[in-house]
Biopython code that builds the backbone (N, CA, C, O; Angstrom):
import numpy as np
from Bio.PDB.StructureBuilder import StructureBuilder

atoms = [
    (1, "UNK", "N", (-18.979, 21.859, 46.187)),
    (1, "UNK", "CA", (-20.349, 21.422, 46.394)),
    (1, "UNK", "C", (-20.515, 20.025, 45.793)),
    (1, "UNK", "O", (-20.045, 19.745, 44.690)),
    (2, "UNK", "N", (-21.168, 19.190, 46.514)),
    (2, "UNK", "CA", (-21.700, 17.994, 46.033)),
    (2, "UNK", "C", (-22.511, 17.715, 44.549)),
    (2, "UNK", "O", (-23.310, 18.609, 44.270)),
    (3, "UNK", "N", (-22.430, 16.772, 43.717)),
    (3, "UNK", "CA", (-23.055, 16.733, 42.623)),
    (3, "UNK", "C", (-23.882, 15.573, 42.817)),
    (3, "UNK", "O", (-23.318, 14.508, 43.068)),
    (4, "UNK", "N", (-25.071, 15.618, 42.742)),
    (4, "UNK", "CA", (-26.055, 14.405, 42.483)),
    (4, "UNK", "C", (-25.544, 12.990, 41.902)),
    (4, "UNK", "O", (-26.052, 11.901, 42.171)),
    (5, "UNK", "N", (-24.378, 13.229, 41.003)),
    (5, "UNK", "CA", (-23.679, 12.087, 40.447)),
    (5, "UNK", "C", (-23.464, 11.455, 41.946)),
    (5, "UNK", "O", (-24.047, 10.542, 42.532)),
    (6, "UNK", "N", (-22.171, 12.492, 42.398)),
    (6, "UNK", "CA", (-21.428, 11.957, 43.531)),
    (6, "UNK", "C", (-22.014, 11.132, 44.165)),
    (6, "UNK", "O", (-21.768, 9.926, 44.178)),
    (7, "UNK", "N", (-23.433, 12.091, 45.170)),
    (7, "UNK", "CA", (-24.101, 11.323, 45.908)),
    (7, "UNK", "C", (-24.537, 9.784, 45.464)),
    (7, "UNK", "O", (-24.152, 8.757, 46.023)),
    (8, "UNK", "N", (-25.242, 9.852, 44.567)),
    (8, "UNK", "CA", (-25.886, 8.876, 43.618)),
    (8, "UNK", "C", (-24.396, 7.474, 44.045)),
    (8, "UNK", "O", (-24.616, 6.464, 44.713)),
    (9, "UNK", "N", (-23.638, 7.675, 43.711)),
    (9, "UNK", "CA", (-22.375, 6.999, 43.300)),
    (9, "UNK", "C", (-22.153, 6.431, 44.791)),
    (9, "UNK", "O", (-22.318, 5.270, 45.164)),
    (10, "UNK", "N", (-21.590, 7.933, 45.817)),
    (10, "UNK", "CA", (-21.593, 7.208, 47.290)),
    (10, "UNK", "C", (-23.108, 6.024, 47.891)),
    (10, "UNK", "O", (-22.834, 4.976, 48.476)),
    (11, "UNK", "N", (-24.238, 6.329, 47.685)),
    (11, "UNK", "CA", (-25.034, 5.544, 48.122)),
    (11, "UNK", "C", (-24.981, 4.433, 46.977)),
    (11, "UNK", "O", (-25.804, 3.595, 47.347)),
    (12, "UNK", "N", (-24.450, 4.028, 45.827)),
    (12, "UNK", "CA", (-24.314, 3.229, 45.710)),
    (12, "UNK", "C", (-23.507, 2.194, 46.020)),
    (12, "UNK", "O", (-23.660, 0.993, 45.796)),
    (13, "UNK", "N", (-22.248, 3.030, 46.791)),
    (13, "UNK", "CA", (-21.650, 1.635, 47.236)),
    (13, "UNK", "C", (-21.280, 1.660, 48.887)),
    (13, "UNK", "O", (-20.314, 1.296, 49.559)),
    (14, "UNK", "N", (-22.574, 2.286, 49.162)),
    (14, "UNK", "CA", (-22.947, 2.018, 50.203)),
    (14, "UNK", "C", (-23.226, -0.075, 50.798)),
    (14, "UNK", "O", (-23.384, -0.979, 49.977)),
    (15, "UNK", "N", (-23.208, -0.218, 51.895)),
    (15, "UNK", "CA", (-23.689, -2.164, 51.974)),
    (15, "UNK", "C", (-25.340, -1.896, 51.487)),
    (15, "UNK", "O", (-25.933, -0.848, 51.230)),
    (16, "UNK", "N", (-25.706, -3.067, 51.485)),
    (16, "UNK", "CA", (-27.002, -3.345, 51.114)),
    (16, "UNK", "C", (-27.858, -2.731, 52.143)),
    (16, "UNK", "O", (-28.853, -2.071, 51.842)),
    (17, "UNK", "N", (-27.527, -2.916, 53.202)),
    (17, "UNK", "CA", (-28.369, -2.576, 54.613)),
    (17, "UNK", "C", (-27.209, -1.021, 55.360)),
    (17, "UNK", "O", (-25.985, -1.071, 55.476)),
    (18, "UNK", "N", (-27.832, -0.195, 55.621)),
    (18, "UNK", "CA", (-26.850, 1.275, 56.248)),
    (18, "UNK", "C", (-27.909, 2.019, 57.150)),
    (18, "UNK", "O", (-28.935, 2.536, 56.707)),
    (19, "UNK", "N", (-27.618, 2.008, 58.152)),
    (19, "UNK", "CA", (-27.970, 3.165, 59.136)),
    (19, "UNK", "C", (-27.494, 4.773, 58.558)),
    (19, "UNK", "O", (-26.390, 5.265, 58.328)),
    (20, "UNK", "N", (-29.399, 5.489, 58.416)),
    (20, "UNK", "CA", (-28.737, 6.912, 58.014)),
    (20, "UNK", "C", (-27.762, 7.647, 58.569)),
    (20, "UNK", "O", (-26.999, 8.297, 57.855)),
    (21, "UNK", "N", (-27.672, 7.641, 59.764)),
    (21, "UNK", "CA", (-26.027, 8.101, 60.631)),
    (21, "UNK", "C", (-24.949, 7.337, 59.560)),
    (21, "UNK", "O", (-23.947, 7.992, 59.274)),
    (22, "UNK", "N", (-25.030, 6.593, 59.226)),
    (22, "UNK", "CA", (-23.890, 5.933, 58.097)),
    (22, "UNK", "C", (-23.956, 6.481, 56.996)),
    (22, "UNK", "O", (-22.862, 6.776, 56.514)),
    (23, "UNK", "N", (-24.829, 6.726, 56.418)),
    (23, "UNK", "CA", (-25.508, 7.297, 55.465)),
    (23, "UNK", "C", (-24.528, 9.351, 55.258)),
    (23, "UNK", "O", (-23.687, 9.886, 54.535)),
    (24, "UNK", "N", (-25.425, 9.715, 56.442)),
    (24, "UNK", "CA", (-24.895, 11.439, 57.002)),
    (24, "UNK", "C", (-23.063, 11.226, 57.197)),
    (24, "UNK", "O", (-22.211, 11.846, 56.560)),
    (25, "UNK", "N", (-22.830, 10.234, 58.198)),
    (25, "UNK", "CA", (-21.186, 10.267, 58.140)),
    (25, "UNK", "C", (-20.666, 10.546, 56.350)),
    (25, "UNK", "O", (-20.299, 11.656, 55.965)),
    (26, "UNK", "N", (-20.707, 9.764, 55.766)),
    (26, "UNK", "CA", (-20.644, 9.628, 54.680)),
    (26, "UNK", "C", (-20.803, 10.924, 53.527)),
    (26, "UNK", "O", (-19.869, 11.301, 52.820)),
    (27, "UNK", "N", (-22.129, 11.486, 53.504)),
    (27, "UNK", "CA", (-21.855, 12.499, 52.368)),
    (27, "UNK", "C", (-21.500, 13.838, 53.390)),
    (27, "UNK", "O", (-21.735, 14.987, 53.017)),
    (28, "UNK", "N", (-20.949, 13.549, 54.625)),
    (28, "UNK", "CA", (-20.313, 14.486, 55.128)),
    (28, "UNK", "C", (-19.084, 14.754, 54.821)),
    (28, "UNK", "O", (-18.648, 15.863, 54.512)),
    (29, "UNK", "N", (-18.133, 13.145, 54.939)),
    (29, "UNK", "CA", (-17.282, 13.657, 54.722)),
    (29, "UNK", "C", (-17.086, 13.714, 53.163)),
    (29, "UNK", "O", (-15.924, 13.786, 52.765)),
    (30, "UNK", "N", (-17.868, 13.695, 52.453)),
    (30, "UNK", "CA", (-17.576, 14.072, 50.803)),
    (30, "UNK", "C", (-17.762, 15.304, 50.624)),
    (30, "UNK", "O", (-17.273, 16.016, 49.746)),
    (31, "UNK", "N", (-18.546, 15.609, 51.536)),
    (31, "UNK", "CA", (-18.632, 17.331, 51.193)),
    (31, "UNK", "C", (-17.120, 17.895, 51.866)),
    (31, "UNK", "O", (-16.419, 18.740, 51.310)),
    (32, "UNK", "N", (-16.819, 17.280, 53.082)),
    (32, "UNK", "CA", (-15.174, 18.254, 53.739)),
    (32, "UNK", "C", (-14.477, 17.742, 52.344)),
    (32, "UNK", "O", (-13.721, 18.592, 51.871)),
    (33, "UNK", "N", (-14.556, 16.784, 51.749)),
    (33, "UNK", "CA", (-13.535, 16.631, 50.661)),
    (33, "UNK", "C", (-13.525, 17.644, 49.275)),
    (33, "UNK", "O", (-12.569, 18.236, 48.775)),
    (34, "UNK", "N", (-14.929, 17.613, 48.861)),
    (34, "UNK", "CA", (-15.000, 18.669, 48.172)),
    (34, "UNK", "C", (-14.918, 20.029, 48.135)),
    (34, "UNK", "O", (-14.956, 20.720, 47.118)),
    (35, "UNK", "N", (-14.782, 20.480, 49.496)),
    (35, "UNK", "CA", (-14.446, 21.862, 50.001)),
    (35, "UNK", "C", (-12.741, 21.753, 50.299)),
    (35, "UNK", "O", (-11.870, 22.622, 50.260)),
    (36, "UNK", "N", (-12.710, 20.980, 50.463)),
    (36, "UNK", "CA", (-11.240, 20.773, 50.782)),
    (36, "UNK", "C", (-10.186, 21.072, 49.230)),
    (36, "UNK", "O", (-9.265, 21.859, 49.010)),
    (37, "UNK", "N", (-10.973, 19.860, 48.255)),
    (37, "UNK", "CA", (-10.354, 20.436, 46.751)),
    (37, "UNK", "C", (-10.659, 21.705, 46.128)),
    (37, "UNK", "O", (-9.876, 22.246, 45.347)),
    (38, "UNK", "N", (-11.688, 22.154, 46.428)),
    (38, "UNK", "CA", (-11.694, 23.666, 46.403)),
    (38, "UNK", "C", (-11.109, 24.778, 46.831)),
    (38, "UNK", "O", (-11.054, 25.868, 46.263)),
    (39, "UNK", "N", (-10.597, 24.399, 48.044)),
    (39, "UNK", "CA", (-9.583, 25.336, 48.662)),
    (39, "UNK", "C", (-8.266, 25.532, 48.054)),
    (39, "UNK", "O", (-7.757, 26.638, 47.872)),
    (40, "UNK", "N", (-7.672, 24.268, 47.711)),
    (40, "UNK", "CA", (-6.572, 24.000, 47.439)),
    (40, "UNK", "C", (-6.170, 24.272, 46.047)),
    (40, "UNK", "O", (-5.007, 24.402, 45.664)),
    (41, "UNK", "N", (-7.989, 24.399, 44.814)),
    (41, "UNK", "CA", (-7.081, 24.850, 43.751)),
    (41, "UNK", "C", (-7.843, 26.205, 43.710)),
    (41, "UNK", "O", (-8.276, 26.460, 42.586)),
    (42, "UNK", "N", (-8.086, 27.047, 44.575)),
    (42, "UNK", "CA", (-8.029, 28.470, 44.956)),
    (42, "UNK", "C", (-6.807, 29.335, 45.743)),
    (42, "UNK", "O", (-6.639, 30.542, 45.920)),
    (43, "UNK", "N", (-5.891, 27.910, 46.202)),
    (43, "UNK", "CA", (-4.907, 28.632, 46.591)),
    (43, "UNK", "C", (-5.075, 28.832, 47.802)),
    (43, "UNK", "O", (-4.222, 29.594, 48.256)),
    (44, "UNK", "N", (-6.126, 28.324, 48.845)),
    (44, "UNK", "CA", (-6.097, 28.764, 49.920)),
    (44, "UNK", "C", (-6.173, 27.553, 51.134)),
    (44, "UNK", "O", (-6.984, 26.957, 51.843)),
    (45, "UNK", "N", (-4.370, 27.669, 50.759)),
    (45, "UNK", "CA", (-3.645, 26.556, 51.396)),
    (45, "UNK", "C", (-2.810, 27.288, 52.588)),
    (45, "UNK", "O", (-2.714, 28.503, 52.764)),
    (46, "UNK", "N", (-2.209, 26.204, 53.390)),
    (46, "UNK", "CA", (-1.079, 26.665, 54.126)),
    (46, "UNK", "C", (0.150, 25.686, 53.969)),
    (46, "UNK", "O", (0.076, 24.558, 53.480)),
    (47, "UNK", "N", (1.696, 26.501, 54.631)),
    (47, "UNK", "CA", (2.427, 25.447, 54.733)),
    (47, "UNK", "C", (2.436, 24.592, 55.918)),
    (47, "UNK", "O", (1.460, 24.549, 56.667)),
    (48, "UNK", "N", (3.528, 23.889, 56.125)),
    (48, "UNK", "CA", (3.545, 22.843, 56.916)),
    (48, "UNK", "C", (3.998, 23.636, 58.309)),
    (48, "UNK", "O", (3.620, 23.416, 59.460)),
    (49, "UNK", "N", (5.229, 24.946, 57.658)),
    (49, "UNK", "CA", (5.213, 25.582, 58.528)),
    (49, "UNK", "C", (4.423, 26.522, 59.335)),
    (49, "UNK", "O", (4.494, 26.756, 60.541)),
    (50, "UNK", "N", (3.523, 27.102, 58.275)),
    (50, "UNK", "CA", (2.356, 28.149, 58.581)),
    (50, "UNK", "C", (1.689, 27.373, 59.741)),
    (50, "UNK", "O", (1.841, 27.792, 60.888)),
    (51, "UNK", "N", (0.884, 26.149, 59.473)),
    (51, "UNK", "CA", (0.593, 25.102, 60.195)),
    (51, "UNK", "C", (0.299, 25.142, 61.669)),
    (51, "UNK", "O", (-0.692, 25.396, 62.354)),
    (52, "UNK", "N", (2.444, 24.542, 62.048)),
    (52, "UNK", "CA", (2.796, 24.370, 62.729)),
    (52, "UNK", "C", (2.742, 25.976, 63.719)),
    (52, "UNK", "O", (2.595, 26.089, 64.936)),
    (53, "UNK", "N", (2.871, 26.766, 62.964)),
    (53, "UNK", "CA", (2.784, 27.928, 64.035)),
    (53, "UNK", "C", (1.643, 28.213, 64.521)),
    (53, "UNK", "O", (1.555, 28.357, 65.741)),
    (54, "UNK", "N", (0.446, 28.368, 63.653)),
    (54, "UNK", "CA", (-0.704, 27.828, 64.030)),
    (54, "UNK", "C", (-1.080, 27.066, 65.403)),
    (54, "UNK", "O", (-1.343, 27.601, 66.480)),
    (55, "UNK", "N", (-1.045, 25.830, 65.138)),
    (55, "UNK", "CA", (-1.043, 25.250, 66.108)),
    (55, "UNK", "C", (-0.170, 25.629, 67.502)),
    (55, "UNK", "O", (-0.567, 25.552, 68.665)),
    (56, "UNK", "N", (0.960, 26.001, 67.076)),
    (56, "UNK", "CA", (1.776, 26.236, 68.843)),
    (56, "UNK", "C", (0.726, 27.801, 69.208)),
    (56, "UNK", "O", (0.748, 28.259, 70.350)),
    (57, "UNK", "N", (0.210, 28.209, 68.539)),
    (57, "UNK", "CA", (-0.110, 29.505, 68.962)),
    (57, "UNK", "C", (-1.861, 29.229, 69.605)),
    (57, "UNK", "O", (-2.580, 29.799, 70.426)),
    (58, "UNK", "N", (-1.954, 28.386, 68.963)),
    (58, "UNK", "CA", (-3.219, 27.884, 69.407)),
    (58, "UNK", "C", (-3.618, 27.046, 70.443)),
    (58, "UNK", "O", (-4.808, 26.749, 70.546)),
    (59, "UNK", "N", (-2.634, 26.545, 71.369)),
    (59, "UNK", "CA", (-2.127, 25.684, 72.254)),
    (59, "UNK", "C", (-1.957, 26.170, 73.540)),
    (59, "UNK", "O", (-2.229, 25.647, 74.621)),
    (60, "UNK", "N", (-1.344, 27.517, 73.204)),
    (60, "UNK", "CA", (-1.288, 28.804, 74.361)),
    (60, "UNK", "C", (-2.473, 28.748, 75.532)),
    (60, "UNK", "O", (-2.522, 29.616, 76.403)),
]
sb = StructureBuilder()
sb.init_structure("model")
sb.init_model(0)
sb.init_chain("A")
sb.init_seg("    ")
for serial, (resi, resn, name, xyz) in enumerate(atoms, 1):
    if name == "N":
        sb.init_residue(resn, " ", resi, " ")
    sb.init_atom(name, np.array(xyz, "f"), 0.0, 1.0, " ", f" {name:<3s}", serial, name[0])
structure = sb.get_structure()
């Protein structure tokens, strides 16, 4: 989950002038990032191979 710091921090170095669509891109992808480090130190990772099978199976 996002922390008010974070945000605070991303809109600060945001340009002077930002379209909120720039704005939304933005603490979007900080949130996939922060869910993303969450996953990973929960362990709920895959391999490269897991992955790959994944994908061919998903391709079908």
């Amino acid at each position: 989950m996002l922390t008010r710091e974070k945000v605070l921090e991303a809109v600060k170095n945001m340009p002077q002038e930002f379209s909120i669509d720039d704005l939304i891109d933005k603490l979007l992808l900080l949130n996939k990032i922060e869910i993303g480090l969450d996953q990973s130190k929960n362990g709920e990772t895959f391999t490269a191979k897991e992955a790959k099978k994944m994908i061919k199976e998903w391709s079908k």
